[in-house]
C-alpha positions in Angstrom: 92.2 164.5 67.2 94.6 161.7 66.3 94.9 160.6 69.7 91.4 160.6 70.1 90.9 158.3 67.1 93.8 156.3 68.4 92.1 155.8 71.3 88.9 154.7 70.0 90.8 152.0 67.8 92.5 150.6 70.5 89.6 150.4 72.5 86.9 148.7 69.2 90.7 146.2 68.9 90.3 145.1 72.2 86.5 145.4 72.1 86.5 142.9 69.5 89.4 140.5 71.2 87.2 140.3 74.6 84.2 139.6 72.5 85.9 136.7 70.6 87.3 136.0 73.6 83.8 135.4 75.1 81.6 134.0 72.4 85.1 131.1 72.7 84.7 130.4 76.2 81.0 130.0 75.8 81.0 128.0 73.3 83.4 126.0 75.0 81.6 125.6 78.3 78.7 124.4 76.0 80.5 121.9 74.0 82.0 120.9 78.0 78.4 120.6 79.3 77.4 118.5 76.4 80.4 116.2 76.7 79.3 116.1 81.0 75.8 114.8 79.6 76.7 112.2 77.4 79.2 110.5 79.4 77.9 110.9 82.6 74.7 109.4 80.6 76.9 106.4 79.7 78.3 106.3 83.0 75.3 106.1 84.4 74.0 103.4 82.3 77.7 101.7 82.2 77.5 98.0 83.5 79.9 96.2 85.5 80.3 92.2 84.5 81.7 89.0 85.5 82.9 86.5 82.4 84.2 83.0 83.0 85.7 80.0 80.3 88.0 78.5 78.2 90.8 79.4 75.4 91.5 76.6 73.0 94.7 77.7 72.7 97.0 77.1 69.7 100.1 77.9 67.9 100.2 79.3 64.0 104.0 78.3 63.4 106.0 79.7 60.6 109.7 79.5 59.7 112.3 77.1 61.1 115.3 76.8 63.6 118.0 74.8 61.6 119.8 73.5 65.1 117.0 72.9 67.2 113.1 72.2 66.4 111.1 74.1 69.3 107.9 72.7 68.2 106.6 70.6 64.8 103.5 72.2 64.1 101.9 68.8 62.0 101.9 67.3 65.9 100.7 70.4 67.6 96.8 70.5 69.6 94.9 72.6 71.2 95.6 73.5 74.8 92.6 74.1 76.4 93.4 77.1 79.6 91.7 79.2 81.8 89.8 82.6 80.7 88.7 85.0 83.9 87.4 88.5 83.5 85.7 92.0 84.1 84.1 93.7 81.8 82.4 97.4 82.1 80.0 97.9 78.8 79.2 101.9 78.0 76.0 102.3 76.0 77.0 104.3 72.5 73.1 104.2 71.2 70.4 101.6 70.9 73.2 99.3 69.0 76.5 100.0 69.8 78.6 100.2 73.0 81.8 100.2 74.0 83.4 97.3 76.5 86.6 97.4 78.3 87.7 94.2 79.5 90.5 93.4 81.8 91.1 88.9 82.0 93.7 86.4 83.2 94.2 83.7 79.8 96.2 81.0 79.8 97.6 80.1 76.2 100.1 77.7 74.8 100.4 74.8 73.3 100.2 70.9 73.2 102.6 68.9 71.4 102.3 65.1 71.2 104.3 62.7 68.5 102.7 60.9 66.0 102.5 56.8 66.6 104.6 56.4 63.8 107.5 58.4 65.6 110.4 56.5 66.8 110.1 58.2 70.3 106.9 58.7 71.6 106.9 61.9 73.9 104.5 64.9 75.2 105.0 68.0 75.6 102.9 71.2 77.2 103.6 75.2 76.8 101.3 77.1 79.2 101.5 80.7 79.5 99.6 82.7 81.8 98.7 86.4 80.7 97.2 89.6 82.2 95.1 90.8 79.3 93.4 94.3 78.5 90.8 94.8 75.7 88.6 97.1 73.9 85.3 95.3 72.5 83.2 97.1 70.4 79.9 95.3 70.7 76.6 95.9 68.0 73.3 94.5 68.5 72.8 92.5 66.0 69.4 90.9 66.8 66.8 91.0 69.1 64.1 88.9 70.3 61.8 89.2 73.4 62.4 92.3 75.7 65.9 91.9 76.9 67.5 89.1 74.5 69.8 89.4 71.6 72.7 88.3 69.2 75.7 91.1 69.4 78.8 90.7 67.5 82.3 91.9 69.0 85.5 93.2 67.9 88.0 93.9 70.2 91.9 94.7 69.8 93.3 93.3 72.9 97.0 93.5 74.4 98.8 91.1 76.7 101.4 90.8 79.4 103.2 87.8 80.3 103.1 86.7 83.9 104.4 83.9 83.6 104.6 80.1 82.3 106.3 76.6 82.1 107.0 73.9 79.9 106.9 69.8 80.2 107.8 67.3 78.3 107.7 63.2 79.3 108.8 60.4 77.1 109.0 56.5 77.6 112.6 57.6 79.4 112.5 60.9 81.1 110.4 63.7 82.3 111.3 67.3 82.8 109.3 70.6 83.7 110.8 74.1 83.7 109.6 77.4 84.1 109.5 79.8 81.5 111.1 83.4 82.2 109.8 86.0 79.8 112.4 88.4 77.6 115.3 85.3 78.5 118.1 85.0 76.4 117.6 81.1 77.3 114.0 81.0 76.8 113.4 83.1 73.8 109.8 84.2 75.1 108.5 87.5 74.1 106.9 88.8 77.5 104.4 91.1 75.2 101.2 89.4 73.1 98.7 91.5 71.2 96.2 91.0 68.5 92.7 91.3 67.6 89.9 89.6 68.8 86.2 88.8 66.7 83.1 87.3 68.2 79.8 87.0 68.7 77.3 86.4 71.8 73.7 85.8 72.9 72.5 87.9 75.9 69.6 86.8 78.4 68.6 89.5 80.6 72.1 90.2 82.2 73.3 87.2 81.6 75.5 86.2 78.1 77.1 83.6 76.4 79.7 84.4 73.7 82.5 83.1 71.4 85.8 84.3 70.2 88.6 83.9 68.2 91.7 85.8 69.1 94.5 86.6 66.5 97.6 87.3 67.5 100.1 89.1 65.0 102.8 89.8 67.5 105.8 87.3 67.4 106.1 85.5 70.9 109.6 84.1 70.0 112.7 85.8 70.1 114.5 84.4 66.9 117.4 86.0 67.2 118.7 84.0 70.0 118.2 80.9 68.0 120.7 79.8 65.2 120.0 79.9 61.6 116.3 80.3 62.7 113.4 82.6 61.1 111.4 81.0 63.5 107.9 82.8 64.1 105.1 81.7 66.7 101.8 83.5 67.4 99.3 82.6 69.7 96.0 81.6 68.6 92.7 80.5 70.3 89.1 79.7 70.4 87.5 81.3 73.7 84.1 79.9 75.2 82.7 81.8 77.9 79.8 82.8 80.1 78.8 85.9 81.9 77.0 88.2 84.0 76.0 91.9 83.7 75.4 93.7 87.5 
């Protein structure tokens, strides 16, 4: 008698274990085939892109170096570089999707002295970057079948390839090339930051505007004496595109 009620307990326990067991994998397989339908929906509907511009590229400047001014940044203007890109834009809903981007940027700086400057110089920093970002897009506006306004944010993270700097005054000229993560050059080979914009689409073709922040420091201060020197990259990007 008690091993006979043993026996049925131990079978209704693993009854109950194989049942829960089972009601788990199916619901599991249905929250899988769900996941299969929406993103092989957005794959589906995921569109492959072209962009092309310009980066007004700038300098927000804070601190100083005590033994040697890098850069004054009353003198400093906007270096205008190259901006090439991919982009691949998954459909969320009617409004919102989801655009990974992959560019070459050039950014830097331009530093000219002012007339009232005993020497009268120029100087370029140009700085070519591999950049990978995340845009979340929103349709803003639309008007007529396939035209719109979208706004875009869009963290973004860069990796320095690599870059020079020149400088020519009434006496001498010199260019040298920069090497990222040098003690010499004090370049940070790593750049990230957030990016916000907006754009107008026609059909598959768009025109947008950006303006990318950077908040990571590009300088390496602590190779420089008596220096809390900090330098991030700013810049104003104009570009046009295509959507296949």
């Amino acid at each position: 008698m008690v091993f006979g009620s043993l026996y049925l307990l131990i079978v209704s326990l693993f009854g109950n274990i194989f049942l829960t067991l089972d009601m788990y994998i199916m619901k599991t397989r249905i929250i899988q085939t769900v996941l299969i339908v929406i993103f092989g929906t957005a794959i589906s509907q995921a569109q492959i892109g072209i962009r092309a511009g310009v980066n007004f590229a700038d300098w927000s400047i804070s601190g100083s170096n005590e033994q040697d001014e890098v850069v004054d940044a009353d003198r400093t203007t906007f270096l205008i570089g190259l901006n090439i890109g991919l982009t691949l834009e998954f459909p969320i809903s009617d409004r919102l999707s989801l655009q990974p981007e992959l560019h070459f940027i050039q950014k830097g700086v331009n530093d000219k002295s002012k007339s009232s400057d005993p020497v009268q110089y120029e100087s370029k920093v140009l700085m070519n970057y591999a950049e990978i970002a995340l845009m979340a897009k929103y349709n803003l506006l639309d008007f007529g079948e396939k035209n719109g306004l979208y706004l875009g944010l869009s963290p973004y993270f860069g990796y320095g390839l690599s870059g020079e700097i020149s400088y020519e005054d009434d006496e001498q000229s010199y260019e040298f090339k920069i090497i990222f993560d040098d003690q010499f050059n004090f370049f940070q080979r790593i750049d990230y930051g957030l990016g916000l914009g907006f754009g107008l689409h026609f059909g598959n073709a768009f025109l947008d505007a950006r303006y990318n922040l950077g908040i990571s420091n590009i300088i390496d201060s602590n190779g420089l004496v008596d220096s809390d020197l900090k330098i991030y990259n700013r810049g104003i990007l104009i570009g046009l595109g295509y959507r296949f």
